[in-house]
Structure formats: C-alpha cells, structure tokens
C-alpha positions as CSV (number, residue, x, y, z in Angstrom):
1,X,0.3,105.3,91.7
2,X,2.1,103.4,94.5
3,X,-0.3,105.3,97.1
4,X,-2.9,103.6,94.9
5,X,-1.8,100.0,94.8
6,X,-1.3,100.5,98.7
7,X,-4.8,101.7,98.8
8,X,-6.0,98.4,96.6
9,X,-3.8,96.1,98.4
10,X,-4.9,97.0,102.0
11,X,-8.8,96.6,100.7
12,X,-8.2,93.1,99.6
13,X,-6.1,92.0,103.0
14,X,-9.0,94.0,105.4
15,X,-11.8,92.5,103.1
16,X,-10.1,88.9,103.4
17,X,-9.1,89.0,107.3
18,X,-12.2,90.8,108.3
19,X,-12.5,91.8,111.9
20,X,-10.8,88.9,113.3
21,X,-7.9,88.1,115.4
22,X,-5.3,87.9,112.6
23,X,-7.1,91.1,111.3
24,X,-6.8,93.1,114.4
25,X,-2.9,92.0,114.5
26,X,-2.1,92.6,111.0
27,X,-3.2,96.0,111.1
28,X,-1.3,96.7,114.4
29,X,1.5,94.9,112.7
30,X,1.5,97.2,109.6
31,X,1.2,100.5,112.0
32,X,4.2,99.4,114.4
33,X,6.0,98.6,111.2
34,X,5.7,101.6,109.2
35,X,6.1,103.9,112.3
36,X,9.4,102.1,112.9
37,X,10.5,102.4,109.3
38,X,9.6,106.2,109.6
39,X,11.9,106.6,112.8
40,X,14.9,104.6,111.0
41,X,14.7,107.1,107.6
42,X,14.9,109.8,110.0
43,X,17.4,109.0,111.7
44,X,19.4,107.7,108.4
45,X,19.1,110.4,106.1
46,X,21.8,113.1,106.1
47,X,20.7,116.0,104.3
48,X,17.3,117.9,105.8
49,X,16.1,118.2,102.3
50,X,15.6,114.0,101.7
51,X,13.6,114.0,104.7
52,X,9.9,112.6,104.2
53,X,6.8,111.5,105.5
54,X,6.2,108.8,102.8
55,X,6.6,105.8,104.9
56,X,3.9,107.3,107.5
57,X,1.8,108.3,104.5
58,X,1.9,104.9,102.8
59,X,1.3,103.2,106.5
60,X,-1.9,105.0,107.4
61,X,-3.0,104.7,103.4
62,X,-2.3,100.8,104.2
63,X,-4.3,100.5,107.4
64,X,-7.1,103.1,106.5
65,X,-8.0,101.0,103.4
66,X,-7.4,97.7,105.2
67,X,-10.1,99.0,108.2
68,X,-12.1,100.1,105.0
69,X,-12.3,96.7,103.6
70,X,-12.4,94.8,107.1
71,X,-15.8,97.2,107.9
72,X,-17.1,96.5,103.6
73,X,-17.1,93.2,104.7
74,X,-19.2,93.3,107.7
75,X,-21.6,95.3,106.0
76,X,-21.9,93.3,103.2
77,X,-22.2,90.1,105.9
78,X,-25.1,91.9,107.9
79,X,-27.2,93.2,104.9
80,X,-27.1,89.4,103.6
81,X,-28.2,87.9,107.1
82,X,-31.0,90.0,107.2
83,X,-32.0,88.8,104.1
C-alpha cells in the first residue's frame, strides 16, 4: 500500500513539475536522498536479518512514477498543440 501511495505521489509531483528545471532537480534530489538513506540503514542495522532494500525500492518507485508523470504531461501538451 505505501509502495502505492509512493507510486500516486511521484505521478502528481512529475505531472506538476514537468520537465523543467525544478523537475530535473527534484528527481535527482529524491535519487541522492534515498540512496543515502539506503547507505545509512546499512550501516545502522545490527542483525543481517533486518537488512533491506525498501528505501531503494521506494526511491526508484518515487522517481520512476515522477519521470512517468513528467513525460504524461508532455504528451498530453504535444497532442493538444497539434490540435
């Protein structure tokens, strides 16, 4: 379910920001930030068995559905110009 919301929330931010500047930083902002957060669970967690990849997996859901949104956008702007 929070994989979902993820997916939902990183649509609406890539739909809103579009290809531009602050869209192009927010998602390299969102990648640096959830590779870090990866790196610091690793290296805090004690027992092998709590180890996992949910903060990578949540970070690329996150960027893939804000790229998803960002490139919805420009499709939706092109096929309305051409109109």
């Amino acid at each position: 379910m929070a994989l979902i919301m993820l997916a939902v929330i990183g649509f609406v931010v890539g739909y809103r920001l579009e290809m531009t500047r602050p869209g192009y930083v927010a998602m390299a902002l969102t990648t640096i930030g959830c590779s870090i957060g990866q790196i610091i669970h690793l290296l805090v967690t004690k027992s092998r068995g709590a180890m996992t990849m949910l903060p990578l997996v949540a970070g690329l859901v996150l960027v893939l559905f804000m790229f998803l949104g960002a490139v919805t956008r420009l499709i939706i702007r092109s096929r309305t110009n051409a109109a």
